[in-house]
Backbone as numpy.savetxt, mean C-alpha at the origin, in Angstrom:
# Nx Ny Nz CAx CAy CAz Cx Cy Cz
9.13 -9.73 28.21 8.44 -8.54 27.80 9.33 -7.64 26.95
10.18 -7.60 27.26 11.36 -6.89 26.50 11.49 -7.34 25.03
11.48 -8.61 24.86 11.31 -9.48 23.51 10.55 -8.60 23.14
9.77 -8.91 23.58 7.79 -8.79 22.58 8.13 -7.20 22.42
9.06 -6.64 23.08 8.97 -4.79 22.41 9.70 -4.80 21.39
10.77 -5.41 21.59 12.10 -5.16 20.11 10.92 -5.98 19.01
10.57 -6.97 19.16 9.47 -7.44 17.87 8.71 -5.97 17.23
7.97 -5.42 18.17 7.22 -4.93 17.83 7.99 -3.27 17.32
9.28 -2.95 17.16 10.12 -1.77 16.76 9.81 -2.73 15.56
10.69 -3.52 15.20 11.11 -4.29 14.09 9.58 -4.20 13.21
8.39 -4.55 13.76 7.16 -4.33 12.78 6.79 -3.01 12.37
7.01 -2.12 13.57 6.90 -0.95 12.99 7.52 -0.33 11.64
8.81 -0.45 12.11 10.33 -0.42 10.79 9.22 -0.92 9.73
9.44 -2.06 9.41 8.94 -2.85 8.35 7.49 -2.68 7.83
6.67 -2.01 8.44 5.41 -1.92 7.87 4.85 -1.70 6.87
5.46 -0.48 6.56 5.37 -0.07 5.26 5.95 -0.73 4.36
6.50 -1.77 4.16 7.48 -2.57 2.99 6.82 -4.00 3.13
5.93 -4.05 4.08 5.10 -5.08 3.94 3.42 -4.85 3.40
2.83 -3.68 4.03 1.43 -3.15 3.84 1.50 -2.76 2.32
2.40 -1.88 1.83 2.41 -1.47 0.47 2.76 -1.87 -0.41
3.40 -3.25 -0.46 3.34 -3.74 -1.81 2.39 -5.01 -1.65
1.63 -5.10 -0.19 0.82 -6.40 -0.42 -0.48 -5.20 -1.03
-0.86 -4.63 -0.88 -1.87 -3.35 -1.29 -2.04 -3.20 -2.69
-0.84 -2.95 -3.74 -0.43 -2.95 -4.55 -0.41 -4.34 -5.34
-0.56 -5.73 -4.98 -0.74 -6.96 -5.31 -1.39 -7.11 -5.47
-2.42 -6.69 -4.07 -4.29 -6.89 -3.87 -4.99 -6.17 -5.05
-4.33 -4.99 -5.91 -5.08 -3.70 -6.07 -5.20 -4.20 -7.85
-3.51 -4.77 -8.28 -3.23 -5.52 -9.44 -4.22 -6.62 -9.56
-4.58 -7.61 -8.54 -5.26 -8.28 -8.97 -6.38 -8.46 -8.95
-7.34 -7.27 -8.48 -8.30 -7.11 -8.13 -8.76 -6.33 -9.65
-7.78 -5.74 -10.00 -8.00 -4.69 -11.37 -8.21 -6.01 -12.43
-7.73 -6.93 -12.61 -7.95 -7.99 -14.05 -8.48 -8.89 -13.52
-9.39 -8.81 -12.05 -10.24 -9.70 -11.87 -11.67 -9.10 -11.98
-11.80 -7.58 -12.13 -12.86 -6.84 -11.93 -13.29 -6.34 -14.07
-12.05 -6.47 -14.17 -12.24 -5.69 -15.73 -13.26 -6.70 -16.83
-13.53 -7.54 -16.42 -14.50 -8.13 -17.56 -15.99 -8.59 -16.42
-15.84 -8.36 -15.28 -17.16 -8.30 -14.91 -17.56 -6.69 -14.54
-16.88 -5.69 -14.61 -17.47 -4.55 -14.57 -18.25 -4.05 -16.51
-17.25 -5.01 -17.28 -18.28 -4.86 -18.62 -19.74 -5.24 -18.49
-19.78 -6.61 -18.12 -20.79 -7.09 -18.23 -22.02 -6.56 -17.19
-21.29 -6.19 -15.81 -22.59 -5.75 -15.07 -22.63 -4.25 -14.69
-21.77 -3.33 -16.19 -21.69 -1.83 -15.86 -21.76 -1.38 -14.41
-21.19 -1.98 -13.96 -20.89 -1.42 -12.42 -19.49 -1.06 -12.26
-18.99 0.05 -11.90 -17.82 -0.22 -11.63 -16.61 0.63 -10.09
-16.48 -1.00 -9.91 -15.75 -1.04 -8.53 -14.42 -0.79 -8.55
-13.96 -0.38 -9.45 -12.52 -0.32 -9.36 -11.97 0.79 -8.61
-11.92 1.60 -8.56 -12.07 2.95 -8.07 -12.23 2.91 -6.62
-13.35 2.04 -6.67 -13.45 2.45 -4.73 -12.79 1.00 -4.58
-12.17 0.20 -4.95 -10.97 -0.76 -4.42 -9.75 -0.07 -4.44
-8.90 0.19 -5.16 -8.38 1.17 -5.42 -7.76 2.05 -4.29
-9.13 2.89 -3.93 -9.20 3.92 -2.60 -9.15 2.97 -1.56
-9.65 2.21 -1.42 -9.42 1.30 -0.14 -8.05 0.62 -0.21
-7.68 0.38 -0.89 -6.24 -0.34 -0.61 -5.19 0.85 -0.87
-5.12 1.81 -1.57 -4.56 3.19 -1.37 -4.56 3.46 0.27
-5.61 3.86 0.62 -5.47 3.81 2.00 -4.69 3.10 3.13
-5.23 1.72 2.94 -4.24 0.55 3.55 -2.42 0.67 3.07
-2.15 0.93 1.86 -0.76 1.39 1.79 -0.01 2.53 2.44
-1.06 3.56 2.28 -0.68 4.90 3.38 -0.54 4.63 5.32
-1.69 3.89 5.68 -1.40 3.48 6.77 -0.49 2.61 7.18
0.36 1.70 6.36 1.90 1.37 6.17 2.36 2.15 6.47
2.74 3.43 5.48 3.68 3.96 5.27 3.54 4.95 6.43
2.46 5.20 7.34 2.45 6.46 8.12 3.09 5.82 9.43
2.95 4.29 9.52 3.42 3.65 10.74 4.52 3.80 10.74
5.46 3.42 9.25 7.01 3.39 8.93 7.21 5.07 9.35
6.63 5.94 8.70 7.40 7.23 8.92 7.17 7.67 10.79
6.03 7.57 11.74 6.09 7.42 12.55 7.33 7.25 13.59
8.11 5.88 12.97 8.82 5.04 13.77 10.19 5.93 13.21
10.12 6.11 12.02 11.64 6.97 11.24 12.06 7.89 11.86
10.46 8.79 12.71 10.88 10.22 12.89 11.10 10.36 14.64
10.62 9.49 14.84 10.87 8.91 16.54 11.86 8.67 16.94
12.66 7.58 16.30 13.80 7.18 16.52 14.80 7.46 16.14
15.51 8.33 17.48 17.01 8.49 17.04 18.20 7.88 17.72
17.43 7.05 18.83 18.91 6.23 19.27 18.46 4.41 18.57
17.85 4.44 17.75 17.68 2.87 17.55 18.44 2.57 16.82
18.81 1.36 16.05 19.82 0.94 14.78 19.98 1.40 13.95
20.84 1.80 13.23 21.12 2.32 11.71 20.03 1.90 10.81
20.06 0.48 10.80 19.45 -0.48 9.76 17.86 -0.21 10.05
17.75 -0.28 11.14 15.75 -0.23 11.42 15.33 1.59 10.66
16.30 2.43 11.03 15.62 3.99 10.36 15.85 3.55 9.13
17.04 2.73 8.74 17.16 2.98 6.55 15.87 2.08 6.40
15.42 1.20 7.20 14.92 0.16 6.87 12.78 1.59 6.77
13.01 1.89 7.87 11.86 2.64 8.06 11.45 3.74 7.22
12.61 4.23 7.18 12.92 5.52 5.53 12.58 5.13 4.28
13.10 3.86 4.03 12.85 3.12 2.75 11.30 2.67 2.37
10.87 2.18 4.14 9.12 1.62 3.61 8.23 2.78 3.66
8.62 4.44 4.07 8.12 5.07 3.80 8.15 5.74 2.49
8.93 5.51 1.99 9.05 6.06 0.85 8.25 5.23 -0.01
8.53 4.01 -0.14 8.19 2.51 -0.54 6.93 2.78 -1.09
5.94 3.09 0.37 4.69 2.57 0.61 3.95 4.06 0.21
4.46 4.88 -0.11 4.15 6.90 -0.50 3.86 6.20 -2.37
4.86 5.81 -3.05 5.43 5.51 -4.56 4.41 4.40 -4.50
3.84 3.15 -3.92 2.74 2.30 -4.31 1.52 2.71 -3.87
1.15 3.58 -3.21 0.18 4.50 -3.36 -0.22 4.96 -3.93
0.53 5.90 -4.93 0.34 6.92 -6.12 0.45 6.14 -7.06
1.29 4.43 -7.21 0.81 3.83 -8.29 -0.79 3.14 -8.05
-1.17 2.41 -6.48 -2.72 2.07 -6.61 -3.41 3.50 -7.11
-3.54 4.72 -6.84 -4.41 5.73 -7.32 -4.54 5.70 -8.54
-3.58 5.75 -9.44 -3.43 5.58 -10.78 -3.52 4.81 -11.40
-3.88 3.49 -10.82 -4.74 2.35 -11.49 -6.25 2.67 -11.05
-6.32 2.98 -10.19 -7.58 3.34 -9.82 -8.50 4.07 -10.51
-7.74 5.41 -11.21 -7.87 6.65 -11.63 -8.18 5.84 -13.67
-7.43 4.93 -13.77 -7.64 4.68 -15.24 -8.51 3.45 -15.28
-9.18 3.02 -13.83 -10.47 1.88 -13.79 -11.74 2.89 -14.30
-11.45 4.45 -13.98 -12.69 5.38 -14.40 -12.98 5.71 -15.88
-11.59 5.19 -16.48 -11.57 5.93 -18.06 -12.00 4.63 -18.73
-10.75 3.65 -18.39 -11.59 1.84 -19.07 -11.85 1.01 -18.67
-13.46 0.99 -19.26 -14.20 0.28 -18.91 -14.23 -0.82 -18.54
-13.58 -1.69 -19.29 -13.09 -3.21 -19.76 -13.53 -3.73 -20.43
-14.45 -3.08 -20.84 -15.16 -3.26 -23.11 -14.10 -3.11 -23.67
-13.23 -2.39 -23.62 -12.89 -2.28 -25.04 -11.75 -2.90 -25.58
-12.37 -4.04 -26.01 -11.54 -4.91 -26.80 -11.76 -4.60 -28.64
């Protein structure tokens, strides 16, 4: 039982450096998989993908800061490690928004 807790510090630590750049992958490829069928069927989803995986990066990063601000007798390495995916997962956030934010301006007409 003791195992299965240090695992589960270690996921916490790491969450955010895992949630926010898979978010940010999902969000990239969801953007040049959406841009020539939002031409054709003027619908456009980008935006609310976007917000949904924005989200999913923040809930990374709120687990990582969580665990950062909790722990003060744990390892050196697990807070840099927890500091870092909060920060991490804050900076691929504000980059999914901002892909998000320019799925509203182009369309994916305009070639």
């Amino acid at each position: 039982m003791v195992r299965r807790a240090g695992y589960s510090r270690y996921l916490a630590a790491w969450c955010g450096l895992i949630l926010g750049p898979a978010a940010w992958l999902a969000s990239t490829q969801f953007n040049f998989a959406l841009a020539s069928w939002q031409c054709v069927h003027k619908s456009y989803p980008i935006p609310w993908v976007a917000l949904f995986l924005a989200v999913i990066a923040m809930a990374g990063g709120l687990v990582s800061f969580s665990f950062w601000r909790r722990q003060e007798d744990s390892e050196a390495s697990l807070i840099f490690a927890a500091s870092v995916a909060t920060l991490l997962s804050a900076l691929l956030m504000l980059v999914i928004l901002l892909q998000g934010f320019a799925g509203l301006i182009f369309t994916g007409c305009e070639r």
